[in-house]
N, C-alpha and C positions, 0 to 999 in steps of 0.2 A: 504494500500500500504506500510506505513512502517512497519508494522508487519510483511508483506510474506519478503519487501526488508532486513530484520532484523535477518532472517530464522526463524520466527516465525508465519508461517502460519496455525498452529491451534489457535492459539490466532485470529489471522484474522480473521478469519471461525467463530470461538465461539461469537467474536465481531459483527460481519455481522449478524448471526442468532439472535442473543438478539435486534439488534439496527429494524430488519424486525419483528419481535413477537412485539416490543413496539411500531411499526411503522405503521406496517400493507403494507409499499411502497414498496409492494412485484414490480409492476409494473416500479420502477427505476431501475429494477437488469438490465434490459435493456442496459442504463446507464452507469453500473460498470466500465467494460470493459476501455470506454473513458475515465472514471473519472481518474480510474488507472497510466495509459499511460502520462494523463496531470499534475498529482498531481506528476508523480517521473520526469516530467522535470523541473518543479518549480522547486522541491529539486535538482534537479543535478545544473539547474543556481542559485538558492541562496548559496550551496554549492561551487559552484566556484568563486563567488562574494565573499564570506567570508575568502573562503582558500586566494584570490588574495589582498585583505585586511589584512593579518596577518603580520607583522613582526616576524622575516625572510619571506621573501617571499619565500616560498616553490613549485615549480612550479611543481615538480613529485608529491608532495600530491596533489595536486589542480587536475591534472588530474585525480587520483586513486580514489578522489572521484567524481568527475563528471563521470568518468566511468561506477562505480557499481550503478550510479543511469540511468543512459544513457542504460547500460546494460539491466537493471530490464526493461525498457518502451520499449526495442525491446523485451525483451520475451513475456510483457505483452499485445505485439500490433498481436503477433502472432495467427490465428486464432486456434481455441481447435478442435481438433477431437473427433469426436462425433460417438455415435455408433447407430443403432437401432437393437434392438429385437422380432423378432415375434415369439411370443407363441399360437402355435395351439395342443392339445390333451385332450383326454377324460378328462371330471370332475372328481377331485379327484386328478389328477395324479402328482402335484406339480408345476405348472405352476405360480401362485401367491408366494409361495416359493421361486423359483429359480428367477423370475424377480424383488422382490422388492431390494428396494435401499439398500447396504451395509451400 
């Protein structure tokens, strides 16, 4: 979560795939999703706990960050559009080709 929230979501990705290869807990991707959503509202409320702690008290930073963590857990709570493919033609004709994963 702070990787994608960071704009570094191929590190994410790379991160997730190494921590599932060493893991094997293919079955928590389940999971993610939720995990996502709750782990960038901790960060938006420890984030504004801390902004509201600071001297000066800065109260437009304190928003700006609870924002972009508040922001990140409403995209992250949005449901993904999915697609499906059906491949039907002769042997040979490129069907396993054109459907595997990019």
């Amino acid at each position: 979560m702070d990787l994608e929230e960071r704009g570094r979501p191929d590190f994410a990705h790379r991160f997730l795939n190494r921590y599932l290869e060493a893991t094997g807990d293919y079955a928590g991707l389940q999971c993610l999703p939720f995990f996502r959503v709750y782990r960038a509202l901790v960060r938006a409320k420890v984030a504004g706990i801390r902004a509201a702690q600071e001297e000066p008290h800065d109260a437009r930073r304190e928003a700006e960050i609870r924002s972009q963590y508040l922001a990140f857990a409403s995209r992250a709570s949005r449901p993904r559009r999915t697609q499906l493919l059906l491949a039907a033609r002769c042997f040979g004709s490129g069907k396993t080709w054109v459907s595997r994963p990019c």
